[in-house]
Each structure stands twice: as structure tokens, then as C-alpha cells.
VOGU-3710 file (C-alpha; in Angstrom, 3 decimals, decimal comma):
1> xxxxxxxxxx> 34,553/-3,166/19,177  33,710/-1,277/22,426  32,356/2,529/22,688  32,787/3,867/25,944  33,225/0,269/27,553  30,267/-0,964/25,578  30,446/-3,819/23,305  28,643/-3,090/19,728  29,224/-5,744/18,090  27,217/-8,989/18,911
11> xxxxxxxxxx> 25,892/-11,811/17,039  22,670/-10,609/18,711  23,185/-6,787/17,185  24,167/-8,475/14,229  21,161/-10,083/13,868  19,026/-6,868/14,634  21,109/-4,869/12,132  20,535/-7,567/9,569  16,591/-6,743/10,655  17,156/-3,295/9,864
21> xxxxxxxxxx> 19,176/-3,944/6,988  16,389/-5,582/4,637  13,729/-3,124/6,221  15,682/-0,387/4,534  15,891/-2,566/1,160  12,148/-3,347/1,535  11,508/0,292/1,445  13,652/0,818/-1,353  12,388/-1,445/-3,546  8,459/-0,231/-2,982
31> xxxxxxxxxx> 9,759/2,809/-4,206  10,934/1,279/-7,540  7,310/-0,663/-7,680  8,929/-4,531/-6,739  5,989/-5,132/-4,240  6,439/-8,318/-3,757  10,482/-8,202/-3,378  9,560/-5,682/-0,961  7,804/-7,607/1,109  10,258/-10,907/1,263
41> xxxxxxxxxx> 12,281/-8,780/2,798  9,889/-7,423/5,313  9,602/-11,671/6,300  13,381/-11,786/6,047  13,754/-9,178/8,501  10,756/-10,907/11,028  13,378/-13,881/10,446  16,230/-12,090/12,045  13,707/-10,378/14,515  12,927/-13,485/16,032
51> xxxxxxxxxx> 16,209/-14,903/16,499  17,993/-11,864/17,873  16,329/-11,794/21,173  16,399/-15,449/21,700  20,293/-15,616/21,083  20,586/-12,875/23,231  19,114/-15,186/26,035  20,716/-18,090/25,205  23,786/-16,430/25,067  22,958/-14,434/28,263
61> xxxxxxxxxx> 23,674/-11,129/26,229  21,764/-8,481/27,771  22,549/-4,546/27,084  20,260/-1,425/26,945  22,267/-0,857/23,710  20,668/-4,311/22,200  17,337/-3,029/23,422  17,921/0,093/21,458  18,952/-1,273/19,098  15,990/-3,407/18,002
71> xxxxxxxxxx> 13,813/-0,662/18,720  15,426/1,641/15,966  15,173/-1,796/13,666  11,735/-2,678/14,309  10,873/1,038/13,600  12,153/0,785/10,295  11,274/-2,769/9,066  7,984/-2,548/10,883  6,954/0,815/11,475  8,225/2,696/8,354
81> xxxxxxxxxx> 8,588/-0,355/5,566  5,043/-1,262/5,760  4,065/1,855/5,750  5,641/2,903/3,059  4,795/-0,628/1,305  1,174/0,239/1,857  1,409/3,803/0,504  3,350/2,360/-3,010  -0,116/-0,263/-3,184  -2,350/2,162/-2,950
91> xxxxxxxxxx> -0,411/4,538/-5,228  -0,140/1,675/-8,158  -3,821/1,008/-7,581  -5,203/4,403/-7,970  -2,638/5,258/-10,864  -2,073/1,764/-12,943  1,424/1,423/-13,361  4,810/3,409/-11,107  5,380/6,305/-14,516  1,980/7,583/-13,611
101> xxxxxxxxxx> 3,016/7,436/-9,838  6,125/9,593/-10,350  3,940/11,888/-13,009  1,787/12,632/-10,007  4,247/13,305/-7,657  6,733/15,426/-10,132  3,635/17,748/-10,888  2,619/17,773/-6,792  -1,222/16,376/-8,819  -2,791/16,366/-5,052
111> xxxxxxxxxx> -6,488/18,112/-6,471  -8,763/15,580/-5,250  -9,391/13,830/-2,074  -8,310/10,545/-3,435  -5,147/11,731/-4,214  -4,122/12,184/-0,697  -5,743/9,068/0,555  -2,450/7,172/0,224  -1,147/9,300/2,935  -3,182/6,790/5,547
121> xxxxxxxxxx> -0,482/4,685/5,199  1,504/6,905/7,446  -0,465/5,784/10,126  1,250/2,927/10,152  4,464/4,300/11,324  3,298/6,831/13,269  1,394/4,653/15,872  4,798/2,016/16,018  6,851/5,061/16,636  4,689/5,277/20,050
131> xxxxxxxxxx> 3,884/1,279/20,267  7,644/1,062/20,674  8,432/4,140/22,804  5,691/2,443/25,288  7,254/-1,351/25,083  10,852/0,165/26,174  9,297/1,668/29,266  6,474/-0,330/30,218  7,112/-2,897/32,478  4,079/-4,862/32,196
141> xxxxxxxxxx> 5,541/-6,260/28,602  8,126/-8,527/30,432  6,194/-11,600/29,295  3,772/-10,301/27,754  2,398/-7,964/25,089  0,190/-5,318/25,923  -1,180/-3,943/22,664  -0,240/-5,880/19,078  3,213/-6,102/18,385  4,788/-4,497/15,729
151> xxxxxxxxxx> 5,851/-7,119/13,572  2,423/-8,700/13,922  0,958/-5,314/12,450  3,590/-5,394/9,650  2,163/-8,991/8,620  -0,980/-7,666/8,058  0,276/-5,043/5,746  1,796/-7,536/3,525  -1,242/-9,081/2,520  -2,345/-5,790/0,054
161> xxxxxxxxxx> 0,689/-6,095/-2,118  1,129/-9,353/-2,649  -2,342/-9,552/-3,041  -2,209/-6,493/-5,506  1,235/-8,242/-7,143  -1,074/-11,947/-7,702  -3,853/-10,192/-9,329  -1,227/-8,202/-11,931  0,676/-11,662/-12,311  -2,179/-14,223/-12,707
171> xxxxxxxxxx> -3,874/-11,542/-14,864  -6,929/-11,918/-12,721  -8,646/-8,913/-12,674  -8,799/-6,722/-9,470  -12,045/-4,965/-10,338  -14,396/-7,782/-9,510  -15,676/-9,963/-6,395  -14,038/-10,240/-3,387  -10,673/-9,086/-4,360  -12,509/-5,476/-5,852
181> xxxxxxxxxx> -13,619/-4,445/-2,253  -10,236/-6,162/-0,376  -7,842/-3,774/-3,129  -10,224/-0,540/-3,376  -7,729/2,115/-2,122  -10,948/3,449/0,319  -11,466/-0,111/1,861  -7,068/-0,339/2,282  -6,910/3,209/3,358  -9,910/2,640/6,350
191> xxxxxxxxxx> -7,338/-0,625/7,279  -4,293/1,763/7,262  -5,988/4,054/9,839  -7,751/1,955/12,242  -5,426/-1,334/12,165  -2,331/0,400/13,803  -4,368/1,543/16,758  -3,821/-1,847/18,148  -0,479/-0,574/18,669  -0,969/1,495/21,598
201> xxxxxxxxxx> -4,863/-0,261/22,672  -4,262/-1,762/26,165  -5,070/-5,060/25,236  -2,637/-8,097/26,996  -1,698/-10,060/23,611  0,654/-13,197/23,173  4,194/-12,580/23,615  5,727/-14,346/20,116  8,874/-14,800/21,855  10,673/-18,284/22,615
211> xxxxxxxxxx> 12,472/-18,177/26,317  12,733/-22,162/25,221  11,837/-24,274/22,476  10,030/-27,245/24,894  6,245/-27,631/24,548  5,488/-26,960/28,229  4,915/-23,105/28,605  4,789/-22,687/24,628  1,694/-24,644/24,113  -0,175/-21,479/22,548
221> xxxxxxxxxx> 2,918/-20,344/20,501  3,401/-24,012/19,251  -0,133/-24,368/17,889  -0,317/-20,694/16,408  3,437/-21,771/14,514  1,744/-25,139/13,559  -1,643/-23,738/12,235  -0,143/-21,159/10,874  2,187/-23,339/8,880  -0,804/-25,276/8,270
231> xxxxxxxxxx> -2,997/-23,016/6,696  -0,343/-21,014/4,531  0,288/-23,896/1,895  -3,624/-24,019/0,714  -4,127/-20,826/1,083  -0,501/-19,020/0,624  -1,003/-15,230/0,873  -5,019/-15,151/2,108  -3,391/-17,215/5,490  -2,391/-13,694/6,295
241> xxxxxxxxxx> -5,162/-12,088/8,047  -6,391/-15,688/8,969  -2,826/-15,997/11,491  -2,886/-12,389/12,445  -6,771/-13,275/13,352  -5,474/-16,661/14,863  -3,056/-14,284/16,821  -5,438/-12,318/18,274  -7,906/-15,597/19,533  -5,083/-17,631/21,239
251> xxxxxxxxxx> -4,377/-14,318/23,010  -8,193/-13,871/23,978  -7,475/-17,401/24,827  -4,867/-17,302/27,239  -6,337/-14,510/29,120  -8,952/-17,583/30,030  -6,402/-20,058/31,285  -5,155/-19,887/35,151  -1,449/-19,315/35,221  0,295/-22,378/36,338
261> x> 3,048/-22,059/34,310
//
């Protein structure tokens, strides 16, 4: 289909709706309290992320209305969906359980400081709103990232609720040790607000994104994939912060290496 000699309707659109798509659903079901389902579809929608813009190049599709496209998906699976992910955590970990949630809400119970503290959660679309406004204009970003990608921010924010959904499963008790201080809604709402200023900090990161699949020229993306890969079958959901932290070295990294690519 074609709108004013444009065509809409891509596999590579497809595959950033489908991003979209599940961002919305993600955010839906925080709402009804399924954390976890929540965010599988946050990592189903990084799935589609990924392989939109690399079958736009390899099918040589290229259109400012893809690049819009993905920007209005990545805002909601990455900028909005954690967010609001986040905010549901804290909400279930101040309150106990989603009737006390709605309680609060229904009778507007905002009396205390630590009821509003969810609200740092909104940081986290706020600052993507502007990380992506900045990508679509800055030309630096061409093979590059300056500042941490959004779905590399979203990552991070998964960590909370499945950590939040293990410790309600396992019936291991949030209230102790390590896992106390990780899920106290101060120690998750101090993340929320400083975290997403990566966003917009002028740091050159790691572009995540293929151009090919040989080894030559993807040497740092190969061995953050591998370790990552690694890492997240011993230690499942704590591999988190460990890959976004990975992320962040092999970036340091490359800033070290001459370009002779």
C-alpha cells in the first residue's frame, strides 16, 4: 500500500510494528500485575528491533518513513514499557499485592513521600523521548552510538521485575540480604532517575547493530553476544546488569583500539 507515493508496508515496517506491537502488550499486562509476561515481551520486541534494521539493509530498504517508524516503536517498547514496568514493581513492592495498588490509586492515597516515589519511573521515558529525538538528527550516530541506546536502557529495567516476580515465585523472601537493598523501592527509584541519563550523556557507546554477520568488523559485538549468552544460563536474570555492564566496557574498549576497520 502506498500513501502519497510512499510504500507502508515492508517486511522491515512489519517488523518494527511487530516491535511496537508487544511494547503496547508489555504495558498492558504490567498494568494487570503479569511482571514477568510483561517483560518477555519487552525481549520479544528487542527481537524484532534487531532484525528490522538489518533487513532493511539487506534488502536495501531505506525510507525516512522506516526511520520514523522505529522511532515511534522504540518509544513505546523502550521508552514508555519499561517505564511503566518499573512503576507497576515499585507499586507491588510498596503495596503487597495489585488490589492494594488500585485501592491507592481509586482513593488518589498520595499522603506521603513514598507514595509518589513510583513516579521516578517516568524518568525512564522521558529521557528516551529526547535520546531518540537526538539519534534522528545527530549525525555522529551513523556507526556509532553516542549516549546508551534505548533498548540497552530497557534491559536494565527488566532485571527489577523479574527479580521481584523470582522472589514471589521461589517464596524467597525479599526483605533480607542482597536482594532487600536491590528491591527497596528507594534503592529502584535512585536507578530510575539517574540510569536514563545515559540517554542523552555524550558518551560514544557500541553500535549493537549487524551491517554483516562475518567476524571481521564485529569482533566486539561477537564476544559481547557470546559472553552474554555465556553468562545468562548460570546466572539467568542477575546476567542482566552484568551484559549491560559488559556493554558499557567493550565500548570503553573500542574507544582504545585504532580504527582499521
Amino acid at each position: 500500500m502506498h500513501q502519497n507515493g510512499i510504500k507502508l508496508f515492508n517486511l522491515p515496517n512489519l517488523l518494527t510494528s511487530a516491535n511496537g506491537i508487544f511494547g503496547i502488550l508489555a504495558i498492558i499486562l504490567a498494568f494487570f500485575g503479569r511482571l514477568e509476561m510483561s517483560a518477555i515481551c519487552l525481549i520479544i520486541a528487542m527481537v524484532f528491533d534487531f532484525f528490522d534494521g538489518f533487513t532493511a539493509r539487506l534488502m536495501g530498504i531505506t525510507s525516512p518513513i522506516g526511520k520514523d517508524l522505529d522511532s515511534l516503536a522504540d518509544m513505546i517498547s523502550f521508552g514508555l514499557a519499561p517505564g511503566m514496568l518499573m512503576f507497576m514493581t515499585m507499586e507491588l513492592r510498596l503495596n503487597g499485592n495489585l488490589s492494594a495498588v488500585y485501592q491507592k490509586y481509586h482513593n488518589l492515597n498520595l499522603h506521603h513521600l513514598e507514595d509518589w516515589i513510583s513516579l521516578s519511573a517516568l524518568s525512564i521515558p522521558f529521557f528516551s523521548m529526547f535520546r531518540l529525538a537526538k539519534f534522528n538528527n545527530d549525525l555522529r550516530q551513523s556507526d556509532r552510538f553516542i549516549g546508551l541506546p534505548t533498548p540497552a536502557n530497557a534491559l536494565l529495567f527488566l532485571f527489577f521485575p523479574l527479580l521481584l516476580e523470582q522472589s514471589t515465585s521461589n517464596s524467597i523472601t525479599a526483605d533480607s540480604g542482597v536482594t532487600y537493598w536491590l528491591m527497596h523501592p528507594w534503592t529502584m527509584a535512585t536507578i530510575c532517575l539517574c540510569f536514563p541519563l545515559l540517554l542523552i550523556a555524550e558518551i560514544p557507546l557500541l553500535s549493537l547493530k549487524f551491517k554483516h554477520f562475518q567476524w571481521r568488523g564485529n569482533e566486539l559485538r561477537w564476544a559481547l553476544l557470546g559472553i552474554s549468552l555465556i553468562t545468562i544460563f548460570p546466572l539467568r536474570i542477575y546476567a542482566i546488569p552484568i551484559v549491560i555492564l559488559l556493554y558499557l566496557i567493550l565500548s570503553f574498549i573500542e574507544q582504545l583500539i585504532p580504527q582499521q576497520k
